[in-house]
Structure formats: structure tokens, C-alpha cells
C-alpha positions in Angstrom: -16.2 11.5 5.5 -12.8 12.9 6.4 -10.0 10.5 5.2 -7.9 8.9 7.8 -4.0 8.9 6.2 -2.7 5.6 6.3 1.4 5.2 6.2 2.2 1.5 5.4 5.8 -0.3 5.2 6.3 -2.8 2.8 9.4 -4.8 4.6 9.9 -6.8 0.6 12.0 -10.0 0.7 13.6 -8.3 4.3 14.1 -10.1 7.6 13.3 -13.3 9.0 10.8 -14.0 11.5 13.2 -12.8 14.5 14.0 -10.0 13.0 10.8 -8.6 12.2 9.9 -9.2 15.8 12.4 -7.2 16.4 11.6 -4.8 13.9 8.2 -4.5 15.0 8.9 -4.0 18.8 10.8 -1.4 17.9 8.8 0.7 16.3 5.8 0.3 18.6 8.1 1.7 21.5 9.2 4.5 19.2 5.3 5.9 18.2 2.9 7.2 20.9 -0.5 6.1 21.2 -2.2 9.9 20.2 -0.1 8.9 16.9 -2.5 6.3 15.8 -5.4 9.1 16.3 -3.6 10.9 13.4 -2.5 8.6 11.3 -3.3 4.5 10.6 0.1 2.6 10.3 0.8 -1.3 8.8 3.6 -3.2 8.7 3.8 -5.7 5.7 5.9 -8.4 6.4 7.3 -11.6 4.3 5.1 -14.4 4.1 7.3 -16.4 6.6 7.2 -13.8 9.2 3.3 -12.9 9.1 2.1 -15.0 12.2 5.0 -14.3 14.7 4.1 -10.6 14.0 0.5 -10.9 14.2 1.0 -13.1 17.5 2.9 -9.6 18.5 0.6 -7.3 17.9 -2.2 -9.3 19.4 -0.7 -10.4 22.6 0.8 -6.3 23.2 -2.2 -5.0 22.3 -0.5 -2.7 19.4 -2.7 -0.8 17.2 -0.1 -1.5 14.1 -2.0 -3.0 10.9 -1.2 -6.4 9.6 -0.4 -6.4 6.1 0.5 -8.9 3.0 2.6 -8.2 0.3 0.6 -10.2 -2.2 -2.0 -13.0 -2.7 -3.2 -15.4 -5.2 -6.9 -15.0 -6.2 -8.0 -18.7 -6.0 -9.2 -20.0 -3.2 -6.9 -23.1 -3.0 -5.2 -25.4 -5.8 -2.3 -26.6 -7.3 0.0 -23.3 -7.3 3.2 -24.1 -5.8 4.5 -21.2 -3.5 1.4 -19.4 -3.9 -0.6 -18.4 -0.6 -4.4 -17.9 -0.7 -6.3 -14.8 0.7 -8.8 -17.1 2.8 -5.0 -18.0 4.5 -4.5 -14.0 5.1 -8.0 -13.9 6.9 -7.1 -15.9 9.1 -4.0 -14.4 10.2 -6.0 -11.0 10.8 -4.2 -9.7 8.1 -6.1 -6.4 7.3 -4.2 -5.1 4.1 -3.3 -6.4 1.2 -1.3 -4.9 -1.2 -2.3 -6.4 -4.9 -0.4 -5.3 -8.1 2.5 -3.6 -6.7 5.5 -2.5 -9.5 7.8 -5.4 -8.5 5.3 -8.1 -9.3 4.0 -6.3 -12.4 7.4 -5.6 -13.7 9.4 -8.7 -12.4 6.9 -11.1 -12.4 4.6 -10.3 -15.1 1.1 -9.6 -13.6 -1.2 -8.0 -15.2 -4.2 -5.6 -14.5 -6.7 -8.6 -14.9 -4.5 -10.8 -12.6 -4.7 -7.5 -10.0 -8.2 -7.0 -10.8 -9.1 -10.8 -9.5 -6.7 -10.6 -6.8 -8.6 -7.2 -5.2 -12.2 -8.8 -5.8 -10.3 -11.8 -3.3 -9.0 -9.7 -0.9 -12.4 -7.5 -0.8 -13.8 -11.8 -0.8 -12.5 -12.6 2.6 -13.1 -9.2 4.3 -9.5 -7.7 3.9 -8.7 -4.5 2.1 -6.6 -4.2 -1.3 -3.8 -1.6 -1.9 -3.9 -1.5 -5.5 -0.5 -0.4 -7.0 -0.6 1.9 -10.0 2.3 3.7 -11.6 4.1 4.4 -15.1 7.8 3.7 -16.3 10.3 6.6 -16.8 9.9 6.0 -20.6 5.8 6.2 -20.2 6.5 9.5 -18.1 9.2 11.0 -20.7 7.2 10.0 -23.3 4.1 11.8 -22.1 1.9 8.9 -21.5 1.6 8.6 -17.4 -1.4 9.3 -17.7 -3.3 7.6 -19.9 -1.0 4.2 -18.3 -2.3 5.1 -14.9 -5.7 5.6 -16.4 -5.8 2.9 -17.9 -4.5 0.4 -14.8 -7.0 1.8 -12.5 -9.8 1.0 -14.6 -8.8 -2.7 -15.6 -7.3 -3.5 -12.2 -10.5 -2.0 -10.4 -13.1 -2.7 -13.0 -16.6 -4.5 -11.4 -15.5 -3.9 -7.7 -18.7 -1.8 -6.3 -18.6 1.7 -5.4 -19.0 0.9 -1.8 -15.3 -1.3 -1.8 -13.8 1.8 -3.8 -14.8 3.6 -1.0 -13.3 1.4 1.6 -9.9 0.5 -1.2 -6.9 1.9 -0.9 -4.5 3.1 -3.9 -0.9 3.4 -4.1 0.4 5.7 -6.7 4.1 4.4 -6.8 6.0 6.0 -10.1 8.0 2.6 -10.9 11.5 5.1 -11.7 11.3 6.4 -8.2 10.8 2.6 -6.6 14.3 2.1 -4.9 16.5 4.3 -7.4 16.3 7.1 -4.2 14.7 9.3 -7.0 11.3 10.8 -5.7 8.4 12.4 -7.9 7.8 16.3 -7.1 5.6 16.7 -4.5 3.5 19.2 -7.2 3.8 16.2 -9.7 2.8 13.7 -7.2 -0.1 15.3 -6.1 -1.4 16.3 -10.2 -1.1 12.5 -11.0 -3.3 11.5 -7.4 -5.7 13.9 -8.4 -6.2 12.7 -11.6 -6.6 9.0 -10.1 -9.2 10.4 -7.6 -11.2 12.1 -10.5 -10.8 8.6 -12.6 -12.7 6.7 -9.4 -15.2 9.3 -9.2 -16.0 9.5 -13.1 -16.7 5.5 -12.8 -17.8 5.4 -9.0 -19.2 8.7 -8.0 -18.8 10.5 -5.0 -17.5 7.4 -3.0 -14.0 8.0 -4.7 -13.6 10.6 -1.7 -13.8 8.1 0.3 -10.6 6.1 -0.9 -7.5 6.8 0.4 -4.9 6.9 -2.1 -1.0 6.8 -0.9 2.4 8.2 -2.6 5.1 5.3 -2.7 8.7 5.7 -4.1 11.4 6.6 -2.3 9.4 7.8 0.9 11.8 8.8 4.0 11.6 11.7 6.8 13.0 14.2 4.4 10.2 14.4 1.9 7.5 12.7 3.3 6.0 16.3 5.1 5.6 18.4 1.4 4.5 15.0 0.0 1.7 14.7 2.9 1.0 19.1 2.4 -0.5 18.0 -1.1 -4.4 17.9 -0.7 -5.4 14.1 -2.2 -2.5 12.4 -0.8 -3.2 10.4 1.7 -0.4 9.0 3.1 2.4 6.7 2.0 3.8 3.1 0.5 7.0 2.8 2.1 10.0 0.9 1.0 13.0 0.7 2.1 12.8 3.1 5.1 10.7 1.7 6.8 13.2 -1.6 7.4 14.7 1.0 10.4 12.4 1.9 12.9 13.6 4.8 13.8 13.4 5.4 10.3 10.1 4.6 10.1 8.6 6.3 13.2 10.4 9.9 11.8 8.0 8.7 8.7 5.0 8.1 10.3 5.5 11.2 12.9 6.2 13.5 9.8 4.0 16.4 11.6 6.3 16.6 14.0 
């Protein structure tokens, strides 16, 4: 099955619920509807800001994807600022992105904390982006590798080969998150390729099936040679996609 590319912005601790109205209006009027036959596109607001844009893209009919930033794996309990996955569901949230740099490196999650986090996602009928990516050290060093090896089998380990087909991965090199800094397209693609072969040595032929995403310093200047490269699938976008027309020259990169 031919994979769909999937371009996704991760808004981060940006704009309040006005704002990514705003935001999200605006980039609706700037994309075309044959641009959503090429290419799937989500929007992952803050927490605070999920239901006003889900009430948008229902009531205009847009064919944007509601996504989360993150999720607990219980179902509910004493976790103070913590937001369940059942809660997502039931804001047709459709992504969720689990294990992304910033809450690995900031906050201290680990693979089996992603792990149980992309079995609750998969739980309540949503779909994970699982992030994966090595330090600069790990990459100078000459260990990306076996780091990114090594996080895509803990933090996928016991999900089915059917939900690998249907997961998405996001490859994010954690030097090129923010810093402006971008991994070569060439390099990009060698470490994605590796990732697809370690889901198809564990999961078979369904690893074809995932789509795996570049993230790190995306924009409209790089993100056509990143997209050229064979087993990328599309892209984890940061901070330009907090512009729309920013984001739309992103999405549009064919063009």
C-alpha cells in the first residue's frame, strides 16, 4: 500500500485558544482542497486550545487533523495536570504524538513510559507518533544508531504488526530540534531507512506500511530535498508551522 505523507505541526507551549483559531483559519484559507489528496496535514495544539480547534474544524468542514502533544497512559487517577487518552477520543483527536525529545529530555520519560503511552493511544482508537532521535554527543560519538535502535524497540515493543502498520514515526535528531541546525537530507534519509528495516526485522512486511516523518528544523527551504529521500514520509514541524503562511509553503513543498 502506497504511503500517504503526512506533514504535522506541533504548535508546543504556543498560543492561546484565540489564537490558534486564528492560526488555524489561516492556514485552511491558504491550502487547496487537491492539497489534502497529496498530502495528510495535523495541527497539534496546546491542551487548552484543543476543543476550540476541533469545534473549527468540525463546524467548516476542514480536512486538517486533530492532534495532541502528549498523553498520560492511565486511564484516569490522581495525576495532577495530567490529561488521559480516553479525554483525546473524545475530542476527535486523531494523533498523538508520544515520546517527543522535549519530554524525554526535559521531563525525563522514558522508552517504557512511551511504550505504555502508544499501547493508550492505539487503546482508545487514536494513532501514536512515536518520537525517536539521538543527542549530538550520541551522533559525534558514533552511536545514533544503536540509540535509535534501541528506542524504537523499547518504545514499540508488544504493539502488533497490524498498529505498526497504521503508527507513525518521527525521526527528530534532538541537536537539530530548535537550534535552526537540520540533518542532511542524505543523512536523514540513511537513519529512516535504518528505522524502517528495524520495524520490518521485528514486524515484517507491515513496516511498509508505517509512515515515518523527518522533524528538526523543518521550513519551506529544506523541506523539498528532505521529502526527495525515498522512506521519508513527511514531516514533524516545530516552529514554522506557528505562521501559516509558513506552514502552507511547508505543506505545498511540491510546489
Amino acid at each position: 500500500m502506497a504511503r500517504k505523507n503526512l506533514i504535522v505541526g506541533n504548535w508546543k507551549m504556543n498560543s492561546n485558544h484565540l489564537e490558534a483559531i486564528q492560526m488555524l483559519q489561516k492556514l485552511h484559507y491558504r491550502l487547496d482542497p487537491n492539497d489534502y489528496d497529496r498530502v495528510d496535514v495535523g495541527v497539534a495544539p496546546p491542551f487548552t486550545s484543543l476543543r476550540s480547534v476541533q469545534t473549527v474544524i468540525e463546524a467548516d468542514h476542514m480536512s486538517i487533523q486533530l492532534a495532541a502533544q502528549n498523553t498520560h497512559f492511565e486511564e484516569k487517577g490522581a495525576f495532577t495536570g495530567e490529561v488521559a487518552p480516553s479525554m483525546l477520543a473524545k475530542l476527535s483527536v486523531h494523533f498523538v504524538i508520544v515520546g517527543h525529545s522535549e519530554r524525554r529530555q526535559i521531563f525525563g520519560e522514558t522508552d517504557d513510559w512511551v511504550n505504555r503511552k502508544a499501547k493508550a493511544v492505539f487503546a482508545h482508537g487514536m494513532t501514536p507518533i512515536v518520537c525517536v532521535g539521538e543527542t549530538l554527543e550520541e551522533r559525534e560519538a558514533g552511536s545514533a544508531f544503536d540509540r535509535v535502535g534501541s528506542q524504537i524497540r523499547l518504545s514499540l515493543t508488544g504493539l502488533s504488526a497490524e498498529q505498526i502498520g497504521s503508527a507513525v514515526v518521527a525521526y527528530e535528531p534532538i541537536w537539530a530540534i530548535g537550534t535552526g541546525r537540520t540533518a542532511d537530507p542524505a543523512d536523514a534519509q540513511e537513519m529512516i531507512e535504518f528505522i524502517r528495516a528495524q520495524l520490518s526485522q521485528q514486524w515484517g512486511g507491515t513496516a511498509d506500511d508505517t509512515r515515518i516523518l523527518y522533524g528538526g528544523s523543518v521550513n519551506p527551504g529544506n523541506i523539498g530535498a528532505i521529502m526527495a529521500k525515498k522512506d521519508i514520509d513527511g514531516g514533524l514541524v516545530g516552529g514554522a508551522s506557528l505562521d501559516p503562511d509558513t506552514f502552507a509553503s511547508v505543506v505545498r513543498y511540491w510546489i
